[in-house]
C-alpha positions as CSV (number, residue, x, y, z in Angstrom):
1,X,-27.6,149.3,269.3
2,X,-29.0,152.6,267.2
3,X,-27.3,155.9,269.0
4,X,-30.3,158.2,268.9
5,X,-29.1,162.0,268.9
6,X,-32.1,163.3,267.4
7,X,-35.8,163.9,268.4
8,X,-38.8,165.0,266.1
9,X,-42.0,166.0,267.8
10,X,-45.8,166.9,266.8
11,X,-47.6,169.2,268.3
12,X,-51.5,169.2,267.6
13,X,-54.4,170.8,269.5
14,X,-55.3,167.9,271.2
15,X,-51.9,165.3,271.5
16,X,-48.5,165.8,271.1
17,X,-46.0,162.7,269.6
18,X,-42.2,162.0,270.1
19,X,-39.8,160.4,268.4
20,X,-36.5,159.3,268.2
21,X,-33.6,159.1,264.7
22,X,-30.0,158.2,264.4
23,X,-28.1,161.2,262.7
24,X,-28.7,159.0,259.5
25,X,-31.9,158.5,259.2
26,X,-35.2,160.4,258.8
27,X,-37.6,158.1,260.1
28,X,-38.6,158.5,264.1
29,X,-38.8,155.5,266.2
30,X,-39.8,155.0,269.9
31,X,-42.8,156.8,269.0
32,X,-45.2,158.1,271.8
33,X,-47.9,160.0,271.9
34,X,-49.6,162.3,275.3
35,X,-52.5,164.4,275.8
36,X,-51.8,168.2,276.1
37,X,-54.4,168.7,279.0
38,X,-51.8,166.1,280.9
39,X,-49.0,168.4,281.6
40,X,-48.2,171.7,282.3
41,X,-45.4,172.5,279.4
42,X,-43.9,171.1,276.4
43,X,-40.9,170.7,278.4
44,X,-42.7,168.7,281.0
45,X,-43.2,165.8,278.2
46,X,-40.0,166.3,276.6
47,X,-38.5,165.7,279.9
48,X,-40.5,162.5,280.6
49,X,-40.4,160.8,277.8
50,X,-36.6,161.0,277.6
51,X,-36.7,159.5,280.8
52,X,-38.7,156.8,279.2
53,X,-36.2,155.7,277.1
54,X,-34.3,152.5,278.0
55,X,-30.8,153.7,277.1
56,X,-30.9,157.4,277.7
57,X,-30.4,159.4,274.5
58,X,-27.7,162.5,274.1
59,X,-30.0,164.8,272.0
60,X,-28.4,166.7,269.7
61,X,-30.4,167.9,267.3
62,X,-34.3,168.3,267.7
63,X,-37.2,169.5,265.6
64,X,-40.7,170.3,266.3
65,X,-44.2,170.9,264.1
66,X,-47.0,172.9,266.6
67,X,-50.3,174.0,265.1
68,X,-49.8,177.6,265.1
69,X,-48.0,180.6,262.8
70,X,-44.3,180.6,263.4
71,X,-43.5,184.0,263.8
72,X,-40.2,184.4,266.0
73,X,-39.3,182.8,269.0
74,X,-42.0,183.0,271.5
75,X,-44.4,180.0,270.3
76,X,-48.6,179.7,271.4
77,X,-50.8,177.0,270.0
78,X,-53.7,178.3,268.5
79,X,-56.1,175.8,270.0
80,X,-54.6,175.6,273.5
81,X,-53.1,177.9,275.8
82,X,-49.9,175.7,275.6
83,X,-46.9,178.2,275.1
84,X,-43.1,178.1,274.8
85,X,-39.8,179.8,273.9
86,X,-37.6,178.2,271.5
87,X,-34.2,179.3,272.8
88,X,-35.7,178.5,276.2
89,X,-36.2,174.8,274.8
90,X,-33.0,174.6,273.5
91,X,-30.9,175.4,276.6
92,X,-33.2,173.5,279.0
93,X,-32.1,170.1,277.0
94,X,-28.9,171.6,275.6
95,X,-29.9,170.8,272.2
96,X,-27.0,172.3,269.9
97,X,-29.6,172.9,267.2
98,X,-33.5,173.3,267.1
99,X,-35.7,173.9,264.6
100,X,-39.6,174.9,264.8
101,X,-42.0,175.1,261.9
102,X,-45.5,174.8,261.5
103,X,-47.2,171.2,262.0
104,X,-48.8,171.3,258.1
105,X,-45.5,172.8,256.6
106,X,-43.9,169.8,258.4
107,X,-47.2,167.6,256.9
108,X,-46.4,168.8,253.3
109,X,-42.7,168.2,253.9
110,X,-43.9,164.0,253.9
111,X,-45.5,163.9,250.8
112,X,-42.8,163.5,248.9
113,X,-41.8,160.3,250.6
114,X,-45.2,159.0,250.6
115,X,-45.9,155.3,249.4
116,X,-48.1,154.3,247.0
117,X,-50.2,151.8,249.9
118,X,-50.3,154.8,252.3
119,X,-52.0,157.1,249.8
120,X,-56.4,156.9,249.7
121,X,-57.5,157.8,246.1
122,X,-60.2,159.8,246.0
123,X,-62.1,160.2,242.6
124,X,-60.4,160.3,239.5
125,X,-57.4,162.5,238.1
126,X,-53.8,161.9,237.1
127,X,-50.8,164.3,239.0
128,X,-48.8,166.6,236.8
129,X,-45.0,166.1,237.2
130,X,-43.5,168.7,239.1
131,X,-46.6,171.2,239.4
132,X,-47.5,172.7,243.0
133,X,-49.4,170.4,245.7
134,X,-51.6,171.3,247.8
135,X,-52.6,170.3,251.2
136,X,-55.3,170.7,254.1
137,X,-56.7,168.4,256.8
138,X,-59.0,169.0,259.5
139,X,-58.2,168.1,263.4
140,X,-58.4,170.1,266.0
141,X,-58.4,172.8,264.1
142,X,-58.0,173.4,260.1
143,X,-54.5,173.1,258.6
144,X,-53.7,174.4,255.4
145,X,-50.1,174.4,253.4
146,X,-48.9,173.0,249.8
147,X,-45.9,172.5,247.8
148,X,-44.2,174.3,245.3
149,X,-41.6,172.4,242.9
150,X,-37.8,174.6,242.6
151,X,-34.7,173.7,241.1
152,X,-33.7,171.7,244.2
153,X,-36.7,169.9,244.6
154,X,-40.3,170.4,246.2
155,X,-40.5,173.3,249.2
156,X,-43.1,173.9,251.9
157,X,-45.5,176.6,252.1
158,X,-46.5,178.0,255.6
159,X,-49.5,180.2,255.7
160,X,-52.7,179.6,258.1
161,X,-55.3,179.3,255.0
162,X,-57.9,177.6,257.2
163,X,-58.9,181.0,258.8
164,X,-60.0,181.8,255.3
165,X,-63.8,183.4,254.8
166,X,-66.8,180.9,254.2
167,X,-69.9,182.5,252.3
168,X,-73.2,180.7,252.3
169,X,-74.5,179.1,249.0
170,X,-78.5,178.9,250.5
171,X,-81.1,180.2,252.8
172,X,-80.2,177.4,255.4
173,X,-76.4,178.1,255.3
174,X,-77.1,181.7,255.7
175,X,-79.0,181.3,258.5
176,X,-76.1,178.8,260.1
177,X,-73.9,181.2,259.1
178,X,-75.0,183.8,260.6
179,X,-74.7,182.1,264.3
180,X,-71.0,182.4,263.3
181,X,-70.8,186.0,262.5
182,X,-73.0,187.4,264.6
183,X,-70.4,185.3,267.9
184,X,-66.9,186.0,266.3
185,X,-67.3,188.5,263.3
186,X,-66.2,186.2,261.1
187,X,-67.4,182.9,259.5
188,X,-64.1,181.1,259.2
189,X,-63.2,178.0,257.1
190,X,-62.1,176.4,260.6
191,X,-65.1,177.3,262.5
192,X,-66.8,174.1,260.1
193,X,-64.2,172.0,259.4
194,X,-62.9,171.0,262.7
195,X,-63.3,169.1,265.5
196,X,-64.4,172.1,268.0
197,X,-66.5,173.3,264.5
198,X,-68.3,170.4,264.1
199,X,-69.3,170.3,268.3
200,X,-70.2,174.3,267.8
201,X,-72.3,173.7,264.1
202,X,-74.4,170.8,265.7
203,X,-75.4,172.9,268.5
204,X,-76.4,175.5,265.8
205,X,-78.3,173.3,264.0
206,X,-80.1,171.8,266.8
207,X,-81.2,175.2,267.8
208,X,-82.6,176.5,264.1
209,X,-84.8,173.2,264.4
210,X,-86.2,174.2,268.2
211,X,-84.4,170.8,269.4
212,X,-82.0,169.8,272.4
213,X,-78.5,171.5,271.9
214,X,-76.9,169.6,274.2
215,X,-72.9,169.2,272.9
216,X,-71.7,166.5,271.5
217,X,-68.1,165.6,270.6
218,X,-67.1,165.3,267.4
219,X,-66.1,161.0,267.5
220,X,-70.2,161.8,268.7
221,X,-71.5,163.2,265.9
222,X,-69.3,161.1,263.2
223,X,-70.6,157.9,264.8
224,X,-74.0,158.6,265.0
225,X,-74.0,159.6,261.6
226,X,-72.3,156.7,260.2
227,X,-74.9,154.1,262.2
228,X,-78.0,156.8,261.3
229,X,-79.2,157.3,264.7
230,X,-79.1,161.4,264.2
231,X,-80.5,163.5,261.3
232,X,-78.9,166.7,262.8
233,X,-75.6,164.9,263.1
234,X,-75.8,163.7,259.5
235,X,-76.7,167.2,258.0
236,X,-73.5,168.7,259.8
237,X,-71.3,166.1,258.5
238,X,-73.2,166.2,255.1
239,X,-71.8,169.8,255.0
240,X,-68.8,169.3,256.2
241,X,-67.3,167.2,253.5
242,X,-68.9,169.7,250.5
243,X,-67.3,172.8,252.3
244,X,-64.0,170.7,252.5
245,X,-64.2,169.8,248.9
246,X,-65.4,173.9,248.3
247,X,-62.2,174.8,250.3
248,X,-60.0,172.8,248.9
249,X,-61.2,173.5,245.7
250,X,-60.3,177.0,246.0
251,X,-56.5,176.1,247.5
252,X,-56.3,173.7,244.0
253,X,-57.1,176.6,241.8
254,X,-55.2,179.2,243.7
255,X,-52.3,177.9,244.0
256,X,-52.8,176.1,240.7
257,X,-52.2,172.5,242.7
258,X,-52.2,170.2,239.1
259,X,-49.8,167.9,241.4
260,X,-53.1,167.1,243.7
261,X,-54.8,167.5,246.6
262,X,-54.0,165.9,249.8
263,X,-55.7,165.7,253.0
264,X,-54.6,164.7,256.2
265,X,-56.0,165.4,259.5
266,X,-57.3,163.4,262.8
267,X,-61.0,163.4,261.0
268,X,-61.0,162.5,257.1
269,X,-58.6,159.6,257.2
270,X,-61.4,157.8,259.8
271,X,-64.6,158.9,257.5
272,X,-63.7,155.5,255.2
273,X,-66.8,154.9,253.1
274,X,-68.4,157.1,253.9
275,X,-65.9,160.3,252.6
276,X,-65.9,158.4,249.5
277,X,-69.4,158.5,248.9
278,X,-70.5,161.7,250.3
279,X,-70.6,165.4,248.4
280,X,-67.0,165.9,248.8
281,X,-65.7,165.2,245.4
282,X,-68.8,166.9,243.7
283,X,-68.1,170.0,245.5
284,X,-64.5,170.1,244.6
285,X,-65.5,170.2,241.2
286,X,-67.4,172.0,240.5
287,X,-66.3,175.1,239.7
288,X,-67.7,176.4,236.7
289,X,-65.4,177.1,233.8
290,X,-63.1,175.6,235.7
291,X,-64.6,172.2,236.4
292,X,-63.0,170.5,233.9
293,X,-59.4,171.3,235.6
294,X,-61.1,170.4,238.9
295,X,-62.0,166.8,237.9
296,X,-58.2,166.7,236.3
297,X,-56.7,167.0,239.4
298,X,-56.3,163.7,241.6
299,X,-57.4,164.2,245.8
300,X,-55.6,161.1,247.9
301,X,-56.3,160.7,252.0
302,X,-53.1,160.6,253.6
303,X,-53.3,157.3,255.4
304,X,-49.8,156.8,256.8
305,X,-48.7,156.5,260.1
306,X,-47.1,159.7,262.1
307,X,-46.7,161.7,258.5
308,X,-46.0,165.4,260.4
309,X,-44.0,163.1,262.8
310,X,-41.6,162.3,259.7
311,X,-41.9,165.8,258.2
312,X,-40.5,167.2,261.1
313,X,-37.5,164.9,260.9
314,X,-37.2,165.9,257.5
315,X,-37.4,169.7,258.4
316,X,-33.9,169.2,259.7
317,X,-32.3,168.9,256.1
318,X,-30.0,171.8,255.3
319,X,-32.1,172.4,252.2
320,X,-34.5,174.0,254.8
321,X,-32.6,176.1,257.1
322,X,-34.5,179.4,256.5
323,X,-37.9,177.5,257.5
324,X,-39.5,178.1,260.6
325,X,-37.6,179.5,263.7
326,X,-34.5,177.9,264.5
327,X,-31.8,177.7,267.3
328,X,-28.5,176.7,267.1
């Protein structure tokens, strides 16, 4: 029988998943997966689903992505009021070490080890060996990191690039736009290209064109776009894959991403067909003077199974100790 003494966890806006390795390997199994709204703390599902376990594991060593900054060791989700202390964690489960880092550093942390068959080609374009990756994928929210290569392989960059400013490229976008500003103060990347965007945009929309607002989730709007039941639905999710290919134009070319673009998230990876064919890849290029770099560099759809699940994992190599927040 495996001896399980480590535990990886993903935290997203919406679910949190759990795993278990042996102190060998990197890849989590006993994987499980719970809705936030379900439980009071983290702690409450870390506790539950250890108790789960047929054989009751000895944790020793855990790690854990959340979708939010990692700052120091007091830990709030951006989209839920979910909220922890690390050290807390630690001595509540007796863990003798602990490590916290953001859920898309721990995303970008899995490309690497990515296979061939769970990679979604997207356009044309060929990878440069050993130039910077970058990486974004909407969910919940919109998550934003990259790779850089160094002399001891690729490392992770943690930044919170999806609360970057949107500007409107017409009249009609302008006037969607300015729903945004006028509510927050700030037309953020996010506030489109997420689940809770996508509810809040439609509503917009409905509203320019004097029609019902009533809300509609985002699994809502995708599906009656994709059977052509809604022309409001369709225009939102028109616009959301050219601002995702704007966006994630403008992470290629700053952080000079010849290595590619990858995208993750709860939403892209279920688009299918109809990603490929939409405005996505015609927005990512173009770029003016810089379109022919644009249609150089290759965009894949991460379609592999618990990716920031295995990232995490991976987060506990020594070659990333000054990562995130640690314990331990």
């Amino acid at each position: 029988m495996p001896v399980y003494s480590r535990l990886a966890l993903d935290i997203g806006g919406t679910n949190v998943r759990l795993g278990l390795l042996t102190a060998d390997s990197l890849l989590p199994q006993h994987i499980r997966g719970y809705r936030i709204d379900d439980f009071a703390s983290l702690a409450d599902v870390i506790a539950l689903y250890l108790a789960q376990q047929d054989e009751q594991p000895v944790i020793q060593e855990a790690a854990i992505a959340v979708a939010t900054p990692i700052t120091g060791d007091h830990i709030k989700l951006t989209n839920h009021d979910w909220n922890f202390s690390v050290a807390d964690i630690q001595r509540r489960f007796a863990f003798k070490r602990l490590k916290v880092v953001n859920d898309f550093t721990a995303l970008a942390l899995s490309i690497p080890w990515l296979q061939t068959a769970e990679l979604q080609l997207v356009g044309a374009g060929v990878a440069e060996p050993d130039a910077a990756i970058a990486l974004l994928g909407s969910g919940t929210g919109l998550g934003v990191s990259g790779l850089v290569h160094t002399a001891e392989g690729y490392f992770p960059l943690s930044g919170e690039g999806g609360h970057v400013t949107l500007g409107a490229r017409n009249a009609r976008e302008l006037s969607i736009f300015a729903h945004f500003w006028q509510k927050y103060g700030h037309m953020s990347a996010e506030r489109l290209l997420s689940g809770t965007g996508l509810t809040e945009f439609y509503q917009v929309i409905r509203r320019l064109d004097g029609l019902d607002d009533t809300a509609l989730r985002p699994e809502e709007i995708t599906a009656r776009t994709l059977d052509g039941r809604c022309a409001s639905c369709a225009e939102v999710m028109a616009l959301f894959c050219e601002w995702l290919g704007i966006v994630a134009a403008n992470l290629v070319l700053s952080l000079g991403a010849g290595g590619g673009l990858y995208i993750g998230g709860g939403i892209v990876p279920k688009l299918g067909d109809y990603f490929m064919q939409s405005g996505f890849r015609q927005a990512f290029e173009t770029k003016g003077r810089f379109t022919a770099f644009m249609r150089a560099v290759p965009v894949y759809i991460i379609q592999a199974e618990q990716p920031a699940l295995r990232g995490a994992a991976y987060a506990l190599d020594a070659r990333f100790d000054r990562l995130g927040v640690g314990c331990g």
